[in-house]
N, C-alpha and C positions, 0 to 999 in steps of 0.2 A: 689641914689641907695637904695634901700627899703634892710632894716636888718632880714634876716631870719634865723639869728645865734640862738635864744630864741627859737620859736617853730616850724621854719620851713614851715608857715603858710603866704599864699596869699590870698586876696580876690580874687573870681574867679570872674573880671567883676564888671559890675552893680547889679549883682544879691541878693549881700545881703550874699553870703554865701562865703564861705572862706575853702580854703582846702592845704593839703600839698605842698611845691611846685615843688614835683617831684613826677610824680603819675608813673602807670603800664601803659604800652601800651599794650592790648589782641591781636593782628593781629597773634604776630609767635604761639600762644597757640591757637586758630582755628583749627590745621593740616592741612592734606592736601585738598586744593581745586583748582580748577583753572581757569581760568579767558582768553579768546579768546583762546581756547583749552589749553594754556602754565599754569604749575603752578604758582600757587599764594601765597602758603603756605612755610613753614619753619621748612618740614621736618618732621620728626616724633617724635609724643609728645605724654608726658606720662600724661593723666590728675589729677592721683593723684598727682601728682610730681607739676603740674600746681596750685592745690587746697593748697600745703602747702605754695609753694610759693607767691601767693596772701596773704595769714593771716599772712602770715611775712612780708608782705610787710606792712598791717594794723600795724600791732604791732610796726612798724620804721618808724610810720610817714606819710606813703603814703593814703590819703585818695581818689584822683582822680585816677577811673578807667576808661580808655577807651578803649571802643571795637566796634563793626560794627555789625550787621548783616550777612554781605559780609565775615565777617571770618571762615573759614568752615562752609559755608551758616547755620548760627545760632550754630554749635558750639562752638563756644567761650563767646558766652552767655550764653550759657548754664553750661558751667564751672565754668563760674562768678559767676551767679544764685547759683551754691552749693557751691561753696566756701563762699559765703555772707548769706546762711541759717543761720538764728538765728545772723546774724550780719547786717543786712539792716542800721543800724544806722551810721555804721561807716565809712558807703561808700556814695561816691558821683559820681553816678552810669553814664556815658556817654558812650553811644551809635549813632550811623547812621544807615542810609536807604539813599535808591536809588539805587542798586542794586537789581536787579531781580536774582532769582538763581533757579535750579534744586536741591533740596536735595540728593534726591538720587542719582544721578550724582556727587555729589558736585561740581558745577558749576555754576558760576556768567555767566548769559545770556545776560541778557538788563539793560537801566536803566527807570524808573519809580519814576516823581516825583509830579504824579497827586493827587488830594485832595485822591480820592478814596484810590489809591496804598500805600499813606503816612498812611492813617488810617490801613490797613490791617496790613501796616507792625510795626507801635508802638503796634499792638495786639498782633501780633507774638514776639514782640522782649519782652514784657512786659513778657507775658506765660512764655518765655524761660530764662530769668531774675527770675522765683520766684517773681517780687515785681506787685504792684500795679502804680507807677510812677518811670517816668524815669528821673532821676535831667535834664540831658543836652542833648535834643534830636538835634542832626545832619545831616543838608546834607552832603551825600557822593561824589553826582559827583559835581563836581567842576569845571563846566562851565555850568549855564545854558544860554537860550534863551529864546527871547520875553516874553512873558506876566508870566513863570516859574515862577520867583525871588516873585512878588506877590504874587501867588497863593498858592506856598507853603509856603510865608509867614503869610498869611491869615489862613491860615488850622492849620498849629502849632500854631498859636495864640489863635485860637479855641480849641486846645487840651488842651494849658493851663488851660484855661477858664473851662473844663470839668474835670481837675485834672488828666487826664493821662501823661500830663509832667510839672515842672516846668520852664524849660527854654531853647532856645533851640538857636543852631548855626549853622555855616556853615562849612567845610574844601573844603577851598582851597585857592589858591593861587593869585587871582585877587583881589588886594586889590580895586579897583574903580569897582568891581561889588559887593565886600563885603559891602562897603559905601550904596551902595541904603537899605541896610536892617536894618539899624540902627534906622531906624525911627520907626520899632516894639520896642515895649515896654519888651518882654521877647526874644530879641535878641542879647546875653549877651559873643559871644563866638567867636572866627574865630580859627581854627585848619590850621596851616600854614607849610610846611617845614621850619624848620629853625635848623642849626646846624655849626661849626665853618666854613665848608667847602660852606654853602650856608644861605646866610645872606636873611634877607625880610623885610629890612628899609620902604619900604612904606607902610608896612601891620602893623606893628608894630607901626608907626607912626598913623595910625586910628586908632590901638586898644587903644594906650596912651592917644589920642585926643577925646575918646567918650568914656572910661573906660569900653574897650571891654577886658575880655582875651585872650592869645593867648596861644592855646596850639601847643605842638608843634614836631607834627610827623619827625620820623627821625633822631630823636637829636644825633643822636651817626653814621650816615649818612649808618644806616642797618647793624649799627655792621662795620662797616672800622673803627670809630673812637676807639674802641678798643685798636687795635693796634694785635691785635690776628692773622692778615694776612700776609704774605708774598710774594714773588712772586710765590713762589712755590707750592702757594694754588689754590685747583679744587675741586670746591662746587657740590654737588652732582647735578644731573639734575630735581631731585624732588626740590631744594630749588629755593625760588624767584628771587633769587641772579645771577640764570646761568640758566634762561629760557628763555632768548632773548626777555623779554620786554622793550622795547624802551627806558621807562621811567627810570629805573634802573641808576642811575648815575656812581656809584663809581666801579662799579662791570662790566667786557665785558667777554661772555662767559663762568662764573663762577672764573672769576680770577678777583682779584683786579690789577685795572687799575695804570700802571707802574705811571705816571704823578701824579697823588693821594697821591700813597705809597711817592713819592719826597716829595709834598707836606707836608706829616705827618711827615717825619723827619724833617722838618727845624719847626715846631711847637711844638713837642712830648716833649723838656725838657722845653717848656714854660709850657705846659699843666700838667705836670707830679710837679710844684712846690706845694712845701707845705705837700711833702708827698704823694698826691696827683695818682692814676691809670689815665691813657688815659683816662676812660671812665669819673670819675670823673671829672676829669678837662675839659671834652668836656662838661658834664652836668653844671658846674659850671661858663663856658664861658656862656652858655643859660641865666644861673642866673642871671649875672651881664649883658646880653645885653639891659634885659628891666625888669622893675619893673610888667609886665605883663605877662612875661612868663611863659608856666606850661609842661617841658619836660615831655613827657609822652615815653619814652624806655620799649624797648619790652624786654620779656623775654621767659626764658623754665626753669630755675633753681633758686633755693632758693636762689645759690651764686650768681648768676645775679643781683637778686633784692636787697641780702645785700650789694653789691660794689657799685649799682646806687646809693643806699638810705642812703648811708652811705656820700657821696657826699651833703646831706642836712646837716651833722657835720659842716663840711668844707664851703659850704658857697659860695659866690660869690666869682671867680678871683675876683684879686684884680686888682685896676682901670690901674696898672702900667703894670700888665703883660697882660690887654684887648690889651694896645697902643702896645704893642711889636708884639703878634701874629698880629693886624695889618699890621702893620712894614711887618713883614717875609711873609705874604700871600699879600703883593700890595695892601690890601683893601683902597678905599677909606676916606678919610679923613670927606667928606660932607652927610655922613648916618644923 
């Protein structure tokens, strides 16, 4: 297990660079947009409230930011971009594309992951960033097909090469389509769900085996690992949570799913050792999963970002209480 009691610091990758190991996640700070007409967003955000919390987040350690395009169709880079004015140095700036959107609509349309559409849109996301390059540029849709995988391998390699990114990745979740793109040279990243409730041993296992990072969307499973929900909770219809998309795990109709909630209590006083919040200790099981992990949790408040990042004091579970949440959730023994 890699020791990040000292600075809190992981190599991100092959890349050479090395950053906090719990960064910001930008998605819920986008506002509202939506996505097959159902919302996408997280409700309504105050973006100075967004801009403090970022520089506090710098100030405690977090130097991985990541955001998308697709979050309040450029939004949320946008926010980034002023919060990082006159600080470009301290940030290690990651963004996605493939998403097509309506601005004015705020609406994710299509996806687009043609040489052309890729270049368009590092111009746009660069503009709306304030920077000149982007550390870690990302695919967003997470299935491509046929001749894809190449092509827009080839293109960001090429941008490399031009200096409008240094490095770039993927999110998603097929780890054996993630594999074919290891053999680019500035292909340094895979963005995976992963959190105590949903493990990704064979993704995690190619990041360890070709010294890929794994960041890792979701870690606190959209806010359930918390522990902030009950059954008696009904999330508004603007939030992501109770818009009837599919993909939505923890969440049915704006309610946290009864089977879940069981689940967090038979883990909640393992998570909770050491003094330790929910969220902490959800972030801290990440830690100790793989010496490649980089939770990236979303936020809306200062206090969000100080409870996540405060979780980099604290450290990895320890090796004894990984085996126990095992134990209580059935996981497999053979990861």
């Amino acid at each position: 297990m890699l020791d990040i009691s000292v600075k809190g610091r992981r190599p991100l990758g092959r890349s050479g660079l090395s950053a906090g190991a719990i960064g910001l996640g930008g998605w819920a700070i986008g506002g509202f947009f939506t996505l097959n007409g159902k919302p996408d967003g997280w409700g309504e955000v105050d973006d100075e409230q967004s801009i403090r919390a970022i520089r506090l987040g710098l100030e405690m350690g977090a130097s991985l930011i990541d955001t998308a395009d697709a979050y309040g169709t450029g939004h949320s880079e946008e926010v980034i971009g002023r919060a990082l004015s006159g600080r470009r140095g301290d940030a290690i700036i990651a963004t996605k594309f493939g998403y097509t959107y309506d601005r004015a609509a705020r609406a994710l349309v299509s996806t687009d992951v043609s040489p052309a559409y890729i270049r368009e849109a590092c111009a746009a996301s660069l503009q709306r960033l304030g920077t000149d390059y982007i550390d870690l540029y990302q695919i967003h849709v997470g299935e491509l097909s046929g001749d894809q995988p190449d092509s827009a391998g080839e293109t960001l390699e090429k941008l490399v090469e031009e200096g409008a990114i240094r490095f770039w990745g993927w999110s998603t979740d097929n780890a054996a389509a993630a594999r074919g793109m290891v053999k680019f040279p500035h292909f340094v990243a895979v963005q995976q769900e992963l959190n105590v409730f949903t493990d990704g041993p064979d993704m995690l296992a190619l990041c360890e085996s070709n010294d890929l990072a794994s960041l890792n969307r979701s870690p606190l499973a959209m806010g359930f690992l918390t522990g902030k929900f009950g059954r008696e909770t009904r999330l508004s219809p603007n939030d992501v949570r109770a818009a009837g998309h599919s993909w939505v795990r923890f969440f049915e109709d704006g309610r946290p799913r009864a089977d879940d909630l069981q689940r967090l209590g038979e883990v909640r006083e393992l998570l909770t050792t050491g003094g330790r919040t929910l969220a902490q200790g959800a972030l801290g099981w990440i830690l100790a999963r793989s010496p490649n992990t980089f939770p990236i949790p979303g936020f809306k408040t200062e206090a969000q970002v100080r409870e996540n990042l405060t979780a980099l004091e604290m450290g990895p579970l320890p090796a004894a209480m990984m085996a126990a949440i095992d134990t209580a959730l059935g996981n497999r023994d053979d990861r």
